[in-house]
C-alpha positions in Angstrom: 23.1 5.6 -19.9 21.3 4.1 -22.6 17.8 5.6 -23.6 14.5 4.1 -23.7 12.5 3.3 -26.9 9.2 6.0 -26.6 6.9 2.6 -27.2 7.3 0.9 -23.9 7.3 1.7 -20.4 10.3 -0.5 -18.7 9.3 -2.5 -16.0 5.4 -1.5 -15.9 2.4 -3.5 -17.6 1.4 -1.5 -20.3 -2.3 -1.1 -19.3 -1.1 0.3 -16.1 0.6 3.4 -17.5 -2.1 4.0 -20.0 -4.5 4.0 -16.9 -2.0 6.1 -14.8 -2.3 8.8 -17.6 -6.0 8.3 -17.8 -6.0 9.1 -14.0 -3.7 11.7 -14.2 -5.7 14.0 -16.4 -8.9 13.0 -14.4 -7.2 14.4 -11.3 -5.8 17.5 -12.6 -7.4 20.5 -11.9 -5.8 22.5 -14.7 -6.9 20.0 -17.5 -10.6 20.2 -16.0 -10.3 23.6 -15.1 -9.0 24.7 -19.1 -11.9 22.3 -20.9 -9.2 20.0 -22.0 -10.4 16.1 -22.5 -7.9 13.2 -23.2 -9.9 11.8 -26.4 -7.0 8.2 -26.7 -3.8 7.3 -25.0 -1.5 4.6 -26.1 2.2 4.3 -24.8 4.2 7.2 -27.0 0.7 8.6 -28.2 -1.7 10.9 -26.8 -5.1 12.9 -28.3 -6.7 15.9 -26.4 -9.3 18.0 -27.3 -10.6 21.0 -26.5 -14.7 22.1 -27.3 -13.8 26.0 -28.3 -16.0 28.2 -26.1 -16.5 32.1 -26.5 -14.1 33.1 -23.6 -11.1 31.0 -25.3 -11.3 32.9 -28.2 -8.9 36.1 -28.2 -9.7 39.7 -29.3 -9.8 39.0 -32.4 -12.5 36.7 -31.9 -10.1 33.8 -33.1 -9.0 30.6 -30.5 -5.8 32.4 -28.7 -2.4 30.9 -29.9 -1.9 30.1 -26.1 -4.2 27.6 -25.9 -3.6 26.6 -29.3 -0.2 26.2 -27.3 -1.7 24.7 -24.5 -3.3 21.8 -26.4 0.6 21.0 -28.3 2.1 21.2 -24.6 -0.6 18.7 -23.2 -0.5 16.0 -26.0 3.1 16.0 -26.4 3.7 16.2 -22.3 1.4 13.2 -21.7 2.7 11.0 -24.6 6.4 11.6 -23.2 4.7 10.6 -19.8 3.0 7.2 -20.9 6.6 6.4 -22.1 8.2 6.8 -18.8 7.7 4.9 -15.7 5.8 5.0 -13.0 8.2 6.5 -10.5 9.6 9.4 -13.2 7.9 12.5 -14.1 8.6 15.2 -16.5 8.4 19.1 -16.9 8.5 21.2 -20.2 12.2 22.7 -21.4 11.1 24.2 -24.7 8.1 24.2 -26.3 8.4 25.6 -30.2 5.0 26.4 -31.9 4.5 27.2 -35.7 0.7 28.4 -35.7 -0.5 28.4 -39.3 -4.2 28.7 -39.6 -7.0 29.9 -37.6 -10.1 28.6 -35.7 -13.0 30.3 -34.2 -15.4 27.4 -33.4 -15.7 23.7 -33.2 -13.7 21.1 -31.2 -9.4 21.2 -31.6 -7.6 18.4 -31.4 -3.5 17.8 -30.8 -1.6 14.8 -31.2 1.0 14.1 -29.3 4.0 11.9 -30.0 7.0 11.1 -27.9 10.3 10.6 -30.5 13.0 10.1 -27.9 12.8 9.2 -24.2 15.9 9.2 -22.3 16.7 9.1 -19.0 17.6 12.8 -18.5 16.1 14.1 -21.4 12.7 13.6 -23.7 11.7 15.1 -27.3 8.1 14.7 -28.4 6.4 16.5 -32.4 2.3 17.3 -32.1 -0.4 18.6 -34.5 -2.5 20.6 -33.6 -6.1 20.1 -35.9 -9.7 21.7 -36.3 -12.8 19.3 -37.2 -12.2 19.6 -40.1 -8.4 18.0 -40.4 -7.2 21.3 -41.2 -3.1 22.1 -39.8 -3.6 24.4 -37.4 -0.1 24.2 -35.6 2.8 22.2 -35.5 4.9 21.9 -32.5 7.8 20.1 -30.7 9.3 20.0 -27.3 12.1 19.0 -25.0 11.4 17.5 -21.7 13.3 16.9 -18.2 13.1 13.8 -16.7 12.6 13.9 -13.3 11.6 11.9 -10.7 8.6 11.5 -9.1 7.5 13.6 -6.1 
């Protein structure tokens, strides 16, 4: 089975499957429901963001690492997504997180990029960033392709 490149959908206009991610994020409860917003999508690429708000922030009074997390999971799941088709889906395999600095206010940002999509199998990097550009995590993760429910 050969695998698809992660810059084009097969057999789906383009604008379509940027609009079906659009939608999807719109619909989803747990986006709205965590403060995430999808800031640009193009096929294999993805921004969210997330506004830091006092009850994201862990004890230590610093953004938790599982939203940090959260935000890598999200832009790297939705690029994978805008590289598949319309009638495929995907859920998360392994998600590996290096957190290396800190944030406790201001808007967070991860970018999401899908490297391979196959047809059993998806990898995708992200950065996670503060306002300021600052690395605040780096993070990679393997996908199942499924099919669409």
């Amino acid at each position: 089975m050969s695998d698809r490149p992660a810059t084009s959908p097969p057999d789906e206009d383009v604008g379509a499957a940027l609009a079906r991610i659009r939608q999807h994020v719109e619909a989803s409860a747990f986006h709205g429901w965590a403060g995430l917003e999808l800031l640009s999508v193009e096929v294999g690429v993805v921004e969210v963001a997330l506004p830091v708000q006092t009850h994201h922030l862990n004890p230590g009074g610093i953004l938790h690492g599982g939203l940090i997390a959260t935000l890598a999971d999200t832009a790297i799941g939705l690029a994978v997504r805008s590289a598949l088709p319309a009638d495929q889906t995907h859920v998360t395999a392994q998600l590996d997180v290096h957190f290396l600095e800190r944030v406790d206010q201001g808007t967070v940002r991860a970018t999401g990029k899908a490297v391979r999509v196959g047809g059993r199998v998806a990898y995708g990097e992200g950065d996670v960033r503060d306002e300021a550009g600052r690395l605040l995590a780096r993070a990679s993760g393997t996908f199942i392709v499924l099919p669409q429910r």
